[in-house]
C-alpha positions as CSV (number, residue, x, y, z in Angstrom):
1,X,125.6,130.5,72.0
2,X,129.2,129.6,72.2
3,X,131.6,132.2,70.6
4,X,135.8,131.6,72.4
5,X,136.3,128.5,69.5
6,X,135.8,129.1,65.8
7,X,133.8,126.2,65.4
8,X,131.1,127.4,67.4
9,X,130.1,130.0,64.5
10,X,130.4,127.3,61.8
11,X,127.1,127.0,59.7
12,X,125.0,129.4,62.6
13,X,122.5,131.4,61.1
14,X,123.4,134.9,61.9
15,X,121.2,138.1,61.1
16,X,122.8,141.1,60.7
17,X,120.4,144.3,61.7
18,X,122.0,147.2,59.2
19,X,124.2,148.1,57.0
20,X,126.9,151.1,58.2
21,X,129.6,151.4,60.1
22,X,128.7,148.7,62.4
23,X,127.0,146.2,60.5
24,X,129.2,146.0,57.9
25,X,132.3,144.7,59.8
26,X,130.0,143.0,61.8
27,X,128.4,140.6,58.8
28,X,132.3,140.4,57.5
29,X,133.8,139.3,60.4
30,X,131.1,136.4,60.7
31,X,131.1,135.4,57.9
32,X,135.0,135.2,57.9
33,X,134.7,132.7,60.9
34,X,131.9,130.5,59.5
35,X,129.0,131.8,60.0
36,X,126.0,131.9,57.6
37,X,125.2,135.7,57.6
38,X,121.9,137.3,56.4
39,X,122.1,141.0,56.8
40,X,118.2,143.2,56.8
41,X,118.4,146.9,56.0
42,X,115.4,149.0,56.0
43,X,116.6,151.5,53.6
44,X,116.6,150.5,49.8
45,X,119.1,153.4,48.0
46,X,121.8,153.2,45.9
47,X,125.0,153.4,48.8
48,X,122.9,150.5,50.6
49,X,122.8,148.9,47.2
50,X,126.4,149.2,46.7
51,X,126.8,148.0,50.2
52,X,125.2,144.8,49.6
53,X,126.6,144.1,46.5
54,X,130.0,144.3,47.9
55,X,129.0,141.7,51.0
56,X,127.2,139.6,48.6
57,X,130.6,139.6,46.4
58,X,131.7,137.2,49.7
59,X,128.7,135.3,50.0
60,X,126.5,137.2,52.3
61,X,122.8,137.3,51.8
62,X,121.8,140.8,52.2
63,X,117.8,142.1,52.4
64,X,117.5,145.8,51.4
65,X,114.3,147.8,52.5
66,X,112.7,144.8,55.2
67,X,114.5,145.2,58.5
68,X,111.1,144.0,60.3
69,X,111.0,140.3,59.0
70,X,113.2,137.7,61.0
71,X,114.9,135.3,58.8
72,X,113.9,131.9,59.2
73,X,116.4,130.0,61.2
74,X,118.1,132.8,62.9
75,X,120.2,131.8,66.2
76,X,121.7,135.3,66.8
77,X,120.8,139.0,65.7
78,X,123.9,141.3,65.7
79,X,122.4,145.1,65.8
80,X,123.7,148.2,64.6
81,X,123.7,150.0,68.1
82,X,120.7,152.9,66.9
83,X,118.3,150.2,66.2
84,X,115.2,151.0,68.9
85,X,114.6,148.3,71.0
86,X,111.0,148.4,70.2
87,X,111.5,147.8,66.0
88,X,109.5,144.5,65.1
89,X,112.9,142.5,64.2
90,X,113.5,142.3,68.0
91,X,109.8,141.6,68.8
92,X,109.7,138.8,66.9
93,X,113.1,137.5,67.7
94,X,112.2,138.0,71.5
95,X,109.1,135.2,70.8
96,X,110.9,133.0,69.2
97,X,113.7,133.2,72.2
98,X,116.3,134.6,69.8
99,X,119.3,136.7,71.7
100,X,120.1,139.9,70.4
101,X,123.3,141.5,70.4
102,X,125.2,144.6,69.6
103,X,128.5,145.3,68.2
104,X,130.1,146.0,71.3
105,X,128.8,142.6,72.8
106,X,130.2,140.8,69.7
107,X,133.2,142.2,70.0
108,X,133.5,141.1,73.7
109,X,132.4,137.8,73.3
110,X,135.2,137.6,70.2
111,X,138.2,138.8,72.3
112,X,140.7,136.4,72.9
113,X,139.6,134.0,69.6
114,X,142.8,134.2,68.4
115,X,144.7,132.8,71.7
116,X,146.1,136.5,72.7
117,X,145.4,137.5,76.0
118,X,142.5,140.2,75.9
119,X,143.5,143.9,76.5
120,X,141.4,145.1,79.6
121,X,138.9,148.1,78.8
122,X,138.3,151.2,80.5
123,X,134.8,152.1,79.4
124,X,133.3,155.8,79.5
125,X,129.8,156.7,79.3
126,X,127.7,159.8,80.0
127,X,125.0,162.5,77.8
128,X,128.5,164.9,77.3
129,X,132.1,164.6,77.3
130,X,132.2,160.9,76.4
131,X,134.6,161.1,73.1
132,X,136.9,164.0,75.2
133,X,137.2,161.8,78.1
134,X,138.7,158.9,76.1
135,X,140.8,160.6,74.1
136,X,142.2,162.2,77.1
137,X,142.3,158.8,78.8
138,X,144.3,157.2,75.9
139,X,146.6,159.9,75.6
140,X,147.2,159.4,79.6
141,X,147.6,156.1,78.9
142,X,150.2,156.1,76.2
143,X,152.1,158.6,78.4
144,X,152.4,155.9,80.8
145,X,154.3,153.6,77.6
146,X,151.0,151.5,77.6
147,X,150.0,150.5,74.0
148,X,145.8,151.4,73.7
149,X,143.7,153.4,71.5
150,X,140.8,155.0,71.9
151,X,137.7,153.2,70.6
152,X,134.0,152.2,70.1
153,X,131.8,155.3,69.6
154,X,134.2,157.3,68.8
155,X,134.3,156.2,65.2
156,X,136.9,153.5,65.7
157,X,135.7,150.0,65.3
158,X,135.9,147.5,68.3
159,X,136.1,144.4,66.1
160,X,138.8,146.1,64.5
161,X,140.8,146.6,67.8
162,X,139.8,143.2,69.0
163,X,140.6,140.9,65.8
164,X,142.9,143.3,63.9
165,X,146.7,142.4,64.4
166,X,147.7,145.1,66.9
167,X,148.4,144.4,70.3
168,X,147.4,146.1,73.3
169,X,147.5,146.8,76.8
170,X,144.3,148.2,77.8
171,X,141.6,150.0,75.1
172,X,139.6,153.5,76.2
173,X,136.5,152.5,75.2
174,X,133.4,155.3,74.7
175,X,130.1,153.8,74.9
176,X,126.9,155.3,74.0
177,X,123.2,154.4,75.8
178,X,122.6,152.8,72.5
179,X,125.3,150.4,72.8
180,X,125.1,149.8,76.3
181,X,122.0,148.6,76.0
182,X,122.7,145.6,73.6
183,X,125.9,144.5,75.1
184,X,124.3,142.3,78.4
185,X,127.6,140.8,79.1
186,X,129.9,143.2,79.0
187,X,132.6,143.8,82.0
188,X,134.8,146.5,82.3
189,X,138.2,146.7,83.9
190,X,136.5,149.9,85.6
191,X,134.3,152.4,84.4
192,X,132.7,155.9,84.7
193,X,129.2,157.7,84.0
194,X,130.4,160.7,83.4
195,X,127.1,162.6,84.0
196,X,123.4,161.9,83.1
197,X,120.5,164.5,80.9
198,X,117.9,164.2,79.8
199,X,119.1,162.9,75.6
200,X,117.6,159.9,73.6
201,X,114.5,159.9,75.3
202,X,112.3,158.6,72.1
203,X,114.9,156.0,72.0
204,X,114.9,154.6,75.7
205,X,111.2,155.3,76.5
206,X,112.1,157.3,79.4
207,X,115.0,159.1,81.8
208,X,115.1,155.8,84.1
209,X,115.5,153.1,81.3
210,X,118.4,155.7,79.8
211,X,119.9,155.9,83.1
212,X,119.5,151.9,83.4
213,X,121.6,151.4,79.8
214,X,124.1,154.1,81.0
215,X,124.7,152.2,84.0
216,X,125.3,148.9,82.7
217,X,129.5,150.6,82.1
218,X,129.3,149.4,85.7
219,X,128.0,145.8,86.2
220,X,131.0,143.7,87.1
221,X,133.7,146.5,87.3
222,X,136.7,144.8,88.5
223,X,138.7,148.0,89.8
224,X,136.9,151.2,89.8
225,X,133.1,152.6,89.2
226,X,134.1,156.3,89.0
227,X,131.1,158.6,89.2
228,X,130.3,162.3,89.8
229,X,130.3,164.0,92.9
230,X,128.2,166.6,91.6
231,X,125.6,164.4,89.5
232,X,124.1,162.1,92.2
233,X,122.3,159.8,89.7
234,X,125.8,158.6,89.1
235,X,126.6,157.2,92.3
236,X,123.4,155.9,92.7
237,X,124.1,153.6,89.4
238,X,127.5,152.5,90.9
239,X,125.0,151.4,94.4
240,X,123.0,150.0,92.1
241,X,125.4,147.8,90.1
242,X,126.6,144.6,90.6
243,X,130.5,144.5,90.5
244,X,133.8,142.5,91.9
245,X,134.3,141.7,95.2
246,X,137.1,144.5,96.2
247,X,135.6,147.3,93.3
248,X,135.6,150.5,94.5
249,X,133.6,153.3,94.2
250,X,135.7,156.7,93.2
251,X,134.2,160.2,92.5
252,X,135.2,163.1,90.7
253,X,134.6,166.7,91.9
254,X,135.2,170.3,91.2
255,X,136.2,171.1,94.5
256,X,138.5,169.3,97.3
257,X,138.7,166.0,97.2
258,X,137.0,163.4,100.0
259,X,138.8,160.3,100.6
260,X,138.3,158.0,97.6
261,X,138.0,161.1,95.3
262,X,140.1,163.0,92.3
263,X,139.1,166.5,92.8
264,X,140.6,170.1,92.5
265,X,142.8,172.3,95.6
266,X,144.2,175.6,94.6
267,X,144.3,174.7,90.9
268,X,146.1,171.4,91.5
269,X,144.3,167.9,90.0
270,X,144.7,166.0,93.1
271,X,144.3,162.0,94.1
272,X,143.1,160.8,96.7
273,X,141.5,157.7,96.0
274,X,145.0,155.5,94.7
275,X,147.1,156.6,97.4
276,X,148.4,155.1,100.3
277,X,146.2,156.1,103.3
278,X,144.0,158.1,101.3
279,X,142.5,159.2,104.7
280,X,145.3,161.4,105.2
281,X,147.4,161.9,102.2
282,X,146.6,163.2,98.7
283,X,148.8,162.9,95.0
284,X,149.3,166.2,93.0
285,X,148.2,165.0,89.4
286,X,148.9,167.6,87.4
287,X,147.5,171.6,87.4
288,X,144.7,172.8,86.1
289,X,146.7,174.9,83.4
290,X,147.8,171.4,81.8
291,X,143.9,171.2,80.8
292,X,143.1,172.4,77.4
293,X,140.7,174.4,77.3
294,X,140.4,175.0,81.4
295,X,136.5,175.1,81.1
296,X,134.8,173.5,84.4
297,X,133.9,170.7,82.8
298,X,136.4,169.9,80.9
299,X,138.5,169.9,84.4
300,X,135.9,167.5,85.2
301,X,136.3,165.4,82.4
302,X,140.2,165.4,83.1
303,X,139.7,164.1,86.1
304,X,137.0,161.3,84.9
305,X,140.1,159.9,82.4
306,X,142.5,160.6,85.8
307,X,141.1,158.2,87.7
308,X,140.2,155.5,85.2
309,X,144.2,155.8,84.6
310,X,145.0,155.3,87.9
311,X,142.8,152.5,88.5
312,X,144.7,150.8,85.5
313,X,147.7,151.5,87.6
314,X,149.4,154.7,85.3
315,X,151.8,156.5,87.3
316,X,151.1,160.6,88.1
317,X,154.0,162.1,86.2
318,X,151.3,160.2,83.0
319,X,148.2,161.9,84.0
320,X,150.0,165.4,83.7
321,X,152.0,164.6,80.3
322,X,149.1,163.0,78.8
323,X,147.1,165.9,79.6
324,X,149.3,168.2,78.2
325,X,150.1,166.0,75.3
326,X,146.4,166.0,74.8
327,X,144.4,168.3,71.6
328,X,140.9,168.9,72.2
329,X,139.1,167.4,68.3
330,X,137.4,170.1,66.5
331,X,134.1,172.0,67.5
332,X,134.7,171.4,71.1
333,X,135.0,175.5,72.5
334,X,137.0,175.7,69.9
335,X,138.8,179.4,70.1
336,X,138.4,180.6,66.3
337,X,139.7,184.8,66.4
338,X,139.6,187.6,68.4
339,X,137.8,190.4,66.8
340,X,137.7,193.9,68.2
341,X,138.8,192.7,71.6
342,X,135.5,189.9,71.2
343,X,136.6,186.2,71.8
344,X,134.6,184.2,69.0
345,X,134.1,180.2,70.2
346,X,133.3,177.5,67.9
347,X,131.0,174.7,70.6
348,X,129.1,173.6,67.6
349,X,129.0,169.7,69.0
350,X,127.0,171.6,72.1
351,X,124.0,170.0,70.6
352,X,122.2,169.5,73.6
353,X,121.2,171.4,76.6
354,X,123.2,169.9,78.8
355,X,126.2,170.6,76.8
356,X,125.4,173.9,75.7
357,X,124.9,174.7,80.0
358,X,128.9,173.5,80.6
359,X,130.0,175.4,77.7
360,X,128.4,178.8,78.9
361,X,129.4,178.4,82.4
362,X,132.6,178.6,81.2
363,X,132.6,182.4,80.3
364,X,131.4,185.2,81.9
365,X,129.5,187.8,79.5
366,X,128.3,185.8,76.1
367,X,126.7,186.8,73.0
368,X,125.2,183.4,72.9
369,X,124.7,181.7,69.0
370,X,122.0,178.8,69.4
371,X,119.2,177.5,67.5
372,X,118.3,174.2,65.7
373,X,116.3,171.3,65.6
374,X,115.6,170.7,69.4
375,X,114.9,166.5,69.5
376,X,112.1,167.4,72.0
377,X,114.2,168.9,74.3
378,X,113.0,171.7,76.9
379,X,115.1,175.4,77.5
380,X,113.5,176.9,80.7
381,X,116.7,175.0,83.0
382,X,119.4,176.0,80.6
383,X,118.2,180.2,80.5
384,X,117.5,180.3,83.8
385,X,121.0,179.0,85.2
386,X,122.2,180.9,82.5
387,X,120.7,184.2,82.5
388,X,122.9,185.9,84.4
389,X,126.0,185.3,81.9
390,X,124.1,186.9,78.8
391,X,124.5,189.9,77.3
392,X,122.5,189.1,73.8
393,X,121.0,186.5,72.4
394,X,121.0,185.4,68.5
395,X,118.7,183.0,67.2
396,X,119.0,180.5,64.5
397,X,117.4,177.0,62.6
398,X,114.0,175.7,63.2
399,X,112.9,175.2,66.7
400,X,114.5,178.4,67.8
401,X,111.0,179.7,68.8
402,X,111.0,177.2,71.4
403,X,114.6,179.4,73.2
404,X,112.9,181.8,72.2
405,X,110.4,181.4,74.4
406,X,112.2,180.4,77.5
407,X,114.7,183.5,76.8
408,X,111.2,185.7,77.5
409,X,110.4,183.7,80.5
410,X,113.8,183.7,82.3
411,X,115.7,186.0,80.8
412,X,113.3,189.1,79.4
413,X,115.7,192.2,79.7
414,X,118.1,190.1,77.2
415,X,118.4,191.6,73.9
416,X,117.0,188.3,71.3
417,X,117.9,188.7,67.6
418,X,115.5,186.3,66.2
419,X,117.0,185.0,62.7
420,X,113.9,184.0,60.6
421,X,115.2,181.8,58.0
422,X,117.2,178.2,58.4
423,X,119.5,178.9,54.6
424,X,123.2,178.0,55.5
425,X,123.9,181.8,55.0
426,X,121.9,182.4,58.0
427,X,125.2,182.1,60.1
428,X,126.9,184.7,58.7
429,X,124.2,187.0,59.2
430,X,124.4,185.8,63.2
431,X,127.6,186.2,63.2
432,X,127.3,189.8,62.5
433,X,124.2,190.5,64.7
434,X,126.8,188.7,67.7
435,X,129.1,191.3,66.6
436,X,126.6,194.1,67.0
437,X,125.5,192.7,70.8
438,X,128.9,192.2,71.7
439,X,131.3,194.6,73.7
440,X,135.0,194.1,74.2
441,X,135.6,191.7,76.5
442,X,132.7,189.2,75.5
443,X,132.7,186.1,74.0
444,X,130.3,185.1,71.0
445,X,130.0,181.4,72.0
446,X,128.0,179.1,69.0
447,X,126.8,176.5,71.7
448,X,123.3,175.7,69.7
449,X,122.2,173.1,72.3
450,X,120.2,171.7,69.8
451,X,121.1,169.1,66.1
452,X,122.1,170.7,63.1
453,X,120.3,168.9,60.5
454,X,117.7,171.6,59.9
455,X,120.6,173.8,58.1
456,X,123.6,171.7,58.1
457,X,124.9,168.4,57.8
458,X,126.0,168.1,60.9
459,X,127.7,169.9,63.7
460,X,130.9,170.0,62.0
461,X,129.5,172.0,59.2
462,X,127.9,174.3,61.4
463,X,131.5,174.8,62.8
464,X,132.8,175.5,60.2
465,X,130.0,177.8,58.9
466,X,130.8,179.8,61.8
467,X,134.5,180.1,61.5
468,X,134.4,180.8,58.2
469,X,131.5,184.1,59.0
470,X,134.2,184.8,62.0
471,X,137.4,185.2,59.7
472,X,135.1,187.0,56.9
473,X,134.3,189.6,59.9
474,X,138.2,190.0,60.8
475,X,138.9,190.5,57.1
């Protein structure tokens, strides 16, 4: 299906799958350029209703509560990225040889409609760090003088960046597995997997289709495929990808760089991938004091956004003012009050095990906050690495047995307050157990490695439900 003229979407039957963030941009921008839109929702309440009757206001058919039926005559299927692969919609669609797509793929096929030349993206994927990484990358990048913006999964429409009447340069794009998966033709400037857990497993069916969608950020990489030095599923997806002639592959690491690597010498970020003779010579970046907060990976996800910059050419006196320029968003070991010589840390969007195992590593004697609704996740890994940094243990939300457990298995001379009850209020109450564990010099770090929906509404809440018992206990 055609899609660089307008013409091509007059009078296409178009199905929108979803109303939301995505879908609804999605169904207005079609219909904007021709097409005959038909948007199916599953759910049936009053903000879908509302929905629909403001697209139907333009003359978009909109389904509530059948998002299984295909629409007779449908050409395309736009998705809203969390739609599983597996729903009926798509089964049927797949017999009767109808493409799917997702936002993101629409979005690339529409860049350029309007005669501009497209900006180039830098795309960034991974289980943690993704929305950290591109903010830091775009701040890098508009330290350089270069007009961008930060977009995709982050929150920030790509139609909107693509169609809307701002110019850019180059766009820091954040992909998620999700949308990776339905974007087949997608082809970054360069791109980076920033690291790969197990996350999203009902969703892709298994760790190696996950991987697979994660490492479509690399197929036909024109510049760079950065990947982790220390996370060798990561290079293997760059082997396994199918780029530009002249694409090179450049790692990240925590320690000295190799040739063809951003990495870290005596607290200096150093290049040595886009220099000149990068055999012998390296570029100071910028220190590791310009990183906010200094946490290992955090370093690591400075020097993910690094080198996309510098494969976009950003000079780097950039990399260190964008850095510094840079504010990490809310939730993200977040430093909320000291409190009797005890360092209280707000890591609330740790809400997976992965995460939550970066954020301890990044102090040395914890009272550690966690608990939640697991999403089938396993804790043995994440106690037993661990361990060694925990003085006390407070537990919290519904599947907390399941820490619980692993906690007895790996870690049974740590002291375990088990909090039975899931009430908001709940995290007051850990707050002051953390208190009681804790000894000056310790840090009570909320890292819950699991969602928040069993208490909360999501992890900002929780957050916030933790600051708010912190400043009550400094009162």
């Amino acid at each position: 299906m055609g899609s660089q003229e307008v013409t091509d979407w007059q009078g296409k039957h178009v199905t929108v799958a979803g109303l939301g963030v995505s879908g609804i941009p999605a169904a207005k921008v079609l219909h904007g350029l021709g097409a005959i839109v038909t948007v199916v929702n599953d759910g049936d309440d009053e903000r879908a209703r509302a929905q629909a009757a403001e697209l139907e206001a333009l003359g978009v058919t909109v389904r509530l509560g059948d998002g299984a039926t295909l629409p007779e005559g449908t050409e395309l299927i736009v998705t809203a990225p969390g739609w599983q692969p597996d729903k009926p919609l798509f089964t049927a669609a797949a017999a009767a040889g109808v493409p799917v797509w997702g936002d993101v793929e629409l979005a690339w096929r529409l860049r350029g409609l309007d005669g501009r030349e497209p900006a180039p993206w830098l795309a960034v994927t991974g289980t943690n760090g993704k929305t950290t990484t591109v903010q830091m990358l775009a701040s890098i990048l508009k330290a350089a003088g270069l007009r961008t913006a930060a977009v995709g999964n982050i929150g920030v429409s790509l139609l909107d960046a693509v169609l809307g009447e701002e110019e850019y340069d180059v766009l820091a794009v954040e992909l998620s597995s999700y949308q990776l998966h339905w974007a087949p033709s997608l082809r970054a400037h360069s791109g980076v997997v920033l690291n790969l857990a197990p996350d999203h497993l009902d969703w892709h069916g298994s760790m190696e289709a996950y991987a697979a969608d994660k490492g479509r950020i690399y197929e036909g990489n024109r510049v760079a495929c950065v990947y982790n030095v220390a996370d060798k599923a990561t290079e293997d997806l760059v082997r396994a990808a199918d780029v530009e002639e002249g694409c090179r592959a450049v790692g990240f690491t925590l320690g000295a760089p190799g040739p063809s690597q951003l990495g870290v010498v005596d607290g200096i970020l150093v290049d040595r991938a886009f220099v000149e003779n990068r055999q012998r010579n390296a570029q100071e970046l910028a220190e590791v004091s310009d990183v906010t907060p200094p946490a290992p990976h955090n370093i690591a996800n400075a020097l993910a956004a690094a080198a996309l910059a510098r494969a976009f050419g950003v000079p780097p006196r950039a990399v260190r003012d964008g850095l510094r320029d840079f504010t990490p968003d809310a939730h993200r070991i977040a430093h909320v009050a000291d409190v009797d010589e005890v360092a209280y840390v707000d890591d609330s969007k740790a809400t997976n095990t992965h995460a939550a195992e970066a954020s301890l590593a990044a102090y040395e004697s914890i009272v550690w906050i966690a608990g939640g609704l697991a999403k089938g996740a396993a804790f043995d890994e994440l106690v037993a690495r661990s361990a060694k940094r925990l003085r006390g243990v407070v537990l919290i939300g519904a599947d907390r047995v399941l820490i619980r457990e692993a906690l007895a298995r790996h870690a049974p001379e740590v002291p375990v307050v088990d909090l039975d009850r899931t009430d908001t209020g709940a995290m007051l109450a850990a707050v002051q157990e953390a208190r009681r564990l804790a000894e000056p010099g310790d840090t009570v770090l909320l890292a819950p490695a699991c969602a928040s929906m069993d208490m909360f509404a999501n992890y900002n809440k929780r957050g916030d439900a933790f600051a708010e018992a912190v400043r009550e206990l400094g009162a």
